[in-house]
C-alpha positions as CSV (number, residue, x, y, z in Angstrom):
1,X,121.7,108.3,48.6
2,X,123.0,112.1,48.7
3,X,120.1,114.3,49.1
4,X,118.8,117.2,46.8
5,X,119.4,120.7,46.6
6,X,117.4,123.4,45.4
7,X,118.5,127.0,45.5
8,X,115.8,129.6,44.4
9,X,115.0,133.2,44.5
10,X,111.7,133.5,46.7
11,X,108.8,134.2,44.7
12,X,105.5,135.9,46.2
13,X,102.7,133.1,45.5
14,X,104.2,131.7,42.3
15,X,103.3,129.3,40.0
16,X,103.0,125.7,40.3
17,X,106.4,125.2,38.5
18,X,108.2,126.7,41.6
19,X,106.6,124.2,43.9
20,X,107.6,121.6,41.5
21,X,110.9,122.7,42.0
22,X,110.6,122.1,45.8
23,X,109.1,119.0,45.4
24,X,112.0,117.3,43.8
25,X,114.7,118.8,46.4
26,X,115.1,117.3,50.1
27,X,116.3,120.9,51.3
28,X,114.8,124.3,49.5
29,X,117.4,127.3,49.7
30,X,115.5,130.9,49.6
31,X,118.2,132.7,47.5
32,X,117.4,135.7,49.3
33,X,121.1,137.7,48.9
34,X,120.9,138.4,45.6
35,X,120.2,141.5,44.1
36,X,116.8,142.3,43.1
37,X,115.3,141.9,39.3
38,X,112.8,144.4,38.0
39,X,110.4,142.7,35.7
40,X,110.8,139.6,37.6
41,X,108.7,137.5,39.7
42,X,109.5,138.7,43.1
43,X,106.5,140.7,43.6
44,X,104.5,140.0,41.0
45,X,102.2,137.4,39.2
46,X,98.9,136.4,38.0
47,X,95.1,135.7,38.6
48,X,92.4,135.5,36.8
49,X,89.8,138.5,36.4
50,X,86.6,138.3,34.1
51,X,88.3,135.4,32.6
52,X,91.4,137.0,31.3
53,X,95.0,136.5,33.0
54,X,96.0,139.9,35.1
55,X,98.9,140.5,37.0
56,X,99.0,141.8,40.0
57,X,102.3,143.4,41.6
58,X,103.4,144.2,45.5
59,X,104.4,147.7,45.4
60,X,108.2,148.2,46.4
61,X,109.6,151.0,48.2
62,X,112.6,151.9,46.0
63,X,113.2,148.2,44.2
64,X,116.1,148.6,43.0
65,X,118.3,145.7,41.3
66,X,121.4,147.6,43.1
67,X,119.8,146.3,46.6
68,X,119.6,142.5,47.6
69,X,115.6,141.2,48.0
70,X,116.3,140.2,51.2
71,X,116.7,144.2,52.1
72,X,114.0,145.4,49.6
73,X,110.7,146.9,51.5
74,X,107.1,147.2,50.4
75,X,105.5,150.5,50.1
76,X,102.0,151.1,51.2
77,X,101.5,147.2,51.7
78,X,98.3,147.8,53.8
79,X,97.0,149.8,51.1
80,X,97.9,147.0,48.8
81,X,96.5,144.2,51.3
82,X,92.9,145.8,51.2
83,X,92.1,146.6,47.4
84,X,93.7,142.9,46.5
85,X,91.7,141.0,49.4
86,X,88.9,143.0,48.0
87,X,90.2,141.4,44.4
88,X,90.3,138.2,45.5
89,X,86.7,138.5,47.0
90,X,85.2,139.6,43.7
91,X,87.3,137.6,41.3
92,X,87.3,134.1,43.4
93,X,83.9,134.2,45.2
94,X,81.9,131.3,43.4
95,X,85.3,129.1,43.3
96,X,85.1,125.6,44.7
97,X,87.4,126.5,47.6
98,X,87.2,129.9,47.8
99,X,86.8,130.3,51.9
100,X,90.5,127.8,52.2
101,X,92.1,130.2,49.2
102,X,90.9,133.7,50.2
103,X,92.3,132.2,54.2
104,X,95.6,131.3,52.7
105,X,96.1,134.4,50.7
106,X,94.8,136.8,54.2
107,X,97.1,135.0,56.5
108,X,100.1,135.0,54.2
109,X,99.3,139.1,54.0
110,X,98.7,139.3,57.6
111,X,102.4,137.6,58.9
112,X,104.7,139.8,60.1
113,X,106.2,140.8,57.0
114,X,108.8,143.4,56.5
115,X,110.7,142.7,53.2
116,X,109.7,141.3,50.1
117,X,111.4,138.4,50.6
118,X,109.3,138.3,53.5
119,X,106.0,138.1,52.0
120,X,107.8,135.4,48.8
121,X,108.6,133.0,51.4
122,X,106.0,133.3,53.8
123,X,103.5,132.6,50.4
124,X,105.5,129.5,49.9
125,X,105.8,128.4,54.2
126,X,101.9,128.4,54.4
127,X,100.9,127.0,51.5
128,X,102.6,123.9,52.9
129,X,101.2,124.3,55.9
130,X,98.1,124.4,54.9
131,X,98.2,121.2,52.8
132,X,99.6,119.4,55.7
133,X,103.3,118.6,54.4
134,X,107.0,119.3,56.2
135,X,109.9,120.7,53.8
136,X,113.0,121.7,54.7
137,X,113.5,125.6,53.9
138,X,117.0,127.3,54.9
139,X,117.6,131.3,53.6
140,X,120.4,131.5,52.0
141,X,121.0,135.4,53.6
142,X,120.8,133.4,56.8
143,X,123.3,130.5,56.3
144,X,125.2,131.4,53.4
145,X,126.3,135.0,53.3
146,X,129.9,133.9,53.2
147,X,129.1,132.8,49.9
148,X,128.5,136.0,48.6
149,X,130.9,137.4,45.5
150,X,131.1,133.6,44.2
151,X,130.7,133.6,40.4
152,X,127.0,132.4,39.8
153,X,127.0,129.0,38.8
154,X,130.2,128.2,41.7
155,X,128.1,129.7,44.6
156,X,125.5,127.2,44.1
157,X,128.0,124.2,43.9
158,X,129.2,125.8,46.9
159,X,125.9,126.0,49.1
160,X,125.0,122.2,47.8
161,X,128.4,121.1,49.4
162,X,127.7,123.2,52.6
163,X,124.2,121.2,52.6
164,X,126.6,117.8,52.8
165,X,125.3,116.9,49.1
166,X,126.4,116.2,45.9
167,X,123.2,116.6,44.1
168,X,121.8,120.1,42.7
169,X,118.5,121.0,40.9
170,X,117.6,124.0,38.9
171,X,114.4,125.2,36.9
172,X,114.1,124.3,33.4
173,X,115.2,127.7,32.7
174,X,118.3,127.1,34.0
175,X,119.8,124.6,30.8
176,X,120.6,128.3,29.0
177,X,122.6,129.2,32.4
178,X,124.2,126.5,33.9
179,X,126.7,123.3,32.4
180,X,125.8,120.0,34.1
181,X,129.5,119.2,32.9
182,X,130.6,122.4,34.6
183,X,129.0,121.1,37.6
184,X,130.1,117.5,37.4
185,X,133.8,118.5,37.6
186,X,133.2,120.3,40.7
187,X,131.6,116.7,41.9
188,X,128.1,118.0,42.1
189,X,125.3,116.3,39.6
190,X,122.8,118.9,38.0
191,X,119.2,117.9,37.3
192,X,116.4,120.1,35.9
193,X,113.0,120.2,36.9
194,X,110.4,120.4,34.2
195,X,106.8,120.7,35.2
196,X,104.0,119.2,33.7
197,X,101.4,121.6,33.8
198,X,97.8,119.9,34.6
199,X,95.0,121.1,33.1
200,X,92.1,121.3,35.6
201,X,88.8,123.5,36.0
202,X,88.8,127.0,36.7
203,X,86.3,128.7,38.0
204,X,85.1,131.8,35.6
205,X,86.7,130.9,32.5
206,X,86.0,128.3,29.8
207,X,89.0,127.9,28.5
208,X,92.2,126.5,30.6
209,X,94.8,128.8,31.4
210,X,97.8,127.5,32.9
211,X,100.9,129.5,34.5
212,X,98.6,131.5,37.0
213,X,99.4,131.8,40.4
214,X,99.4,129.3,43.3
215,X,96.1,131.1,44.5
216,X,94.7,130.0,41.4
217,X,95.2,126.6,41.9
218,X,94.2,126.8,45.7
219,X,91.0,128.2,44.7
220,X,90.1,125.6,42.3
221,X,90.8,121.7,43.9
222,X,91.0,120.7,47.0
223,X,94.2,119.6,49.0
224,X,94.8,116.2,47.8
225,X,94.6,117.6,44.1
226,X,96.7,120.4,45.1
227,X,99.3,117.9,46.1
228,X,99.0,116.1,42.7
229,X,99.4,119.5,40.9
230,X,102.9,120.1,43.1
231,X,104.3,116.7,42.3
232,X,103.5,116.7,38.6
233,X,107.1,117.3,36.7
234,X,110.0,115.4,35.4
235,X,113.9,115.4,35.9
236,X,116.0,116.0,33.0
């Protein structure tokens, strides 16, 4: 059986559909040379704060979508390390698991960062370490540059085929973007990944809202929940 590929631009502490994503692929690609998207995910997402969604952003020095996220800096990322620790502590204090989350969140902003991309993957890196589990990440910058100047959809049939597989995943998103008949005639079968969202209690809030970041959901269960929340999607 041919295993999967997943190619995906590193996202700092996203959502639980973005570990889904990983779950269903044998080898995760960090789509790391490609340019940068303002308004994106990169360097942002969300927590909760009094109950209400906010999002929080890493501040960028000069993001620009004219410069590839491997390349793209933070600016005054020690400034930004101390007021969202800081968050974190007032926001997440009476959590369930607040000592593991506010750990995973200071050790992912202690690495030795020095792009955004950086600080995305390491997010990703030790949140599986921490629940105990191996995955196979490559960075695409690293392994694939060659690749680079492929049209969009041909690149990642490309990299798959480099990976010795025949199999390719995207995000739900993706069905407006990419032709799993497209991809078949290139011999490469496209799945998408659709995550199924579980609800489960959040600390500070009545009400359950879903589509926060990963630090939410560290917060709030414990590993082996954690784990459940990862692996909760369906291929379409």
């Amino acid at each position: 059986m041919s295993k999967t590929i997943s190619i995906m631009q590193p996202y700092a502490f996203p959502y639980i559909g973005y570990f889904c994503l990983i779950e269903g692929s044998d080898v995760f690609v960090f789509y790391d040379d490609v340019n940068y998207k303002k308004r994106g995910w990169i360097n942002r997402n969300k927590i909760l704060i009094n109950g209400r969604p906010h999002n929080f952003t890493i501040p960028l020095s000069k993001g620009s979508q004219n410069k590839l996220i491997c390349n793209t800096q933070m600016h005054s990322f020690e400034d930004f390390k101390h007021k969202f620790l800081k968050q974190i502590q007032r926001t997440y204090r009476k959590s369930p698991f607040y000592e593991v989350g506010y750990k995973y969140v200071y050790d992912v902003l202690s690495a030795k960062n020095e792009t955004i991309s950086d600080v995305a993957i390491t997010s990703i890196e030790k949140l599986y370490e921490m629940i105990g589990e191996n995955k196979k990440f490559v960075r695409s910058s690293a392994c694939f540059a060659n690749t680079r100047g492929m049209a969009r959809p041909d690149r990642l049939i490309e990299i798959t085929k480099l990976l010795d597989s025949n199999s390719y995943i995207n995000s739900i998103g993706g069905t407006q973007l990419y032709s799993k008949d497209h991809f078949a005639n290139k011999g490469v079968n496209l799945s998408f990944v659709r995550p199924r969202l579980k609800i489960y209690k959040q600390a500070g809030t009545r009400e359950f809202i879903a589509g926060l970041s990963i630090i939410d959901v560290v917060m709030n269960n414990d590993i082996e929940n954690i784990k459940l929340h990862l692996q909760s999607y369906e291929l379409v």
